[in-house]
C-alpha positions in Angstrom: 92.8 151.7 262.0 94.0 151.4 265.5 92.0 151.9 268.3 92.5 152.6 272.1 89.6 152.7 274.6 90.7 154.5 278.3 89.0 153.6 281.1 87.9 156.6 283.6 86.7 155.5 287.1 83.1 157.3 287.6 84.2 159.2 290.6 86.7 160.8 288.0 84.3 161.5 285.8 81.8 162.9 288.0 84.6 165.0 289.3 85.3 166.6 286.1 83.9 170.1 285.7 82.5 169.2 282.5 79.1 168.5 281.1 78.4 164.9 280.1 77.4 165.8 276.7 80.8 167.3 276.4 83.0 164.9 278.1 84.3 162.8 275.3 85.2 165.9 272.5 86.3 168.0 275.4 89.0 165.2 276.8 90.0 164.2 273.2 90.9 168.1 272.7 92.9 168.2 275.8 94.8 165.4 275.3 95.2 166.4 272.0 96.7 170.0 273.1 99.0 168.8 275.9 100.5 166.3 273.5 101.1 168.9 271.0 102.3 171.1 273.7 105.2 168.3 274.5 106.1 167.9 271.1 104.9 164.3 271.2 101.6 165.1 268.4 102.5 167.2 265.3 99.8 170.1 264.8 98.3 167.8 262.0 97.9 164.6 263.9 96.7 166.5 267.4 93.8 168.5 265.3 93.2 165.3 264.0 92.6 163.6 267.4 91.0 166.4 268.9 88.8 166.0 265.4 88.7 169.5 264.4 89.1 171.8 261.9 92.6 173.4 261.0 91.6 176.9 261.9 89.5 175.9 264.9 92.1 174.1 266.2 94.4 177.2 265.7 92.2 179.2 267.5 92.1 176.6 270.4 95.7 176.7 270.4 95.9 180.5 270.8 92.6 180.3 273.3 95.0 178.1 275.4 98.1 180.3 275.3 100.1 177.3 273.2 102.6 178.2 270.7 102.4 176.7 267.4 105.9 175.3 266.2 107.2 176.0 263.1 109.3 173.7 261.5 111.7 173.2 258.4 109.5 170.6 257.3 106.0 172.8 257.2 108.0 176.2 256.0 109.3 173.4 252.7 105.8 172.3 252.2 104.5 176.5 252.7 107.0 176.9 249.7 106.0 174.1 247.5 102.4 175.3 247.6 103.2 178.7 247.0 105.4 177.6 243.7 102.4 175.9 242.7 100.2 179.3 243.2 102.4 181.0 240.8 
């Protein structure tokens, strides 16, 4: 597994309107939503960064005002599950 370590000055840090406790889940969420946002995440790889659950993560989603895409790819993988529901 890769692994990339980002390097925040402290002034940055203290700037942020966040709590310490929360600093590191709460900047791996963001960055997971804007890079969904740009298309450059899929939804599957961006809840996985911002290591939460599917539904939580489409709550967040909604919470932020994003809108999910919908793709040929998930609507084919939709269908093969419901075939195997039948």
């Amino acid at each position: 597994m890769g692994h990339l370590a980002i390097q925040i000055d402290d002034d940055v840090l203290w700037a942020l309107k966040i709590p310490a406790e929360e600093t590191g889940a709460r900047l791996r969420r963001e960055l997971a939503l804007r890079l969904y946002e740009k298309g450059l995440l899929t939804v599957g790889k961006a809840r996985e960064l911002a290591q939460m659950s599917r539904w939580a993560f489409h709550d967040l989603l909604g919470e932020e005002g994003i809108c999910r895409r919908y793709d040929t790819e998930e609507l084919g993988s939709d269908l093969r599950t419901l075939e195997t529901l039948e």
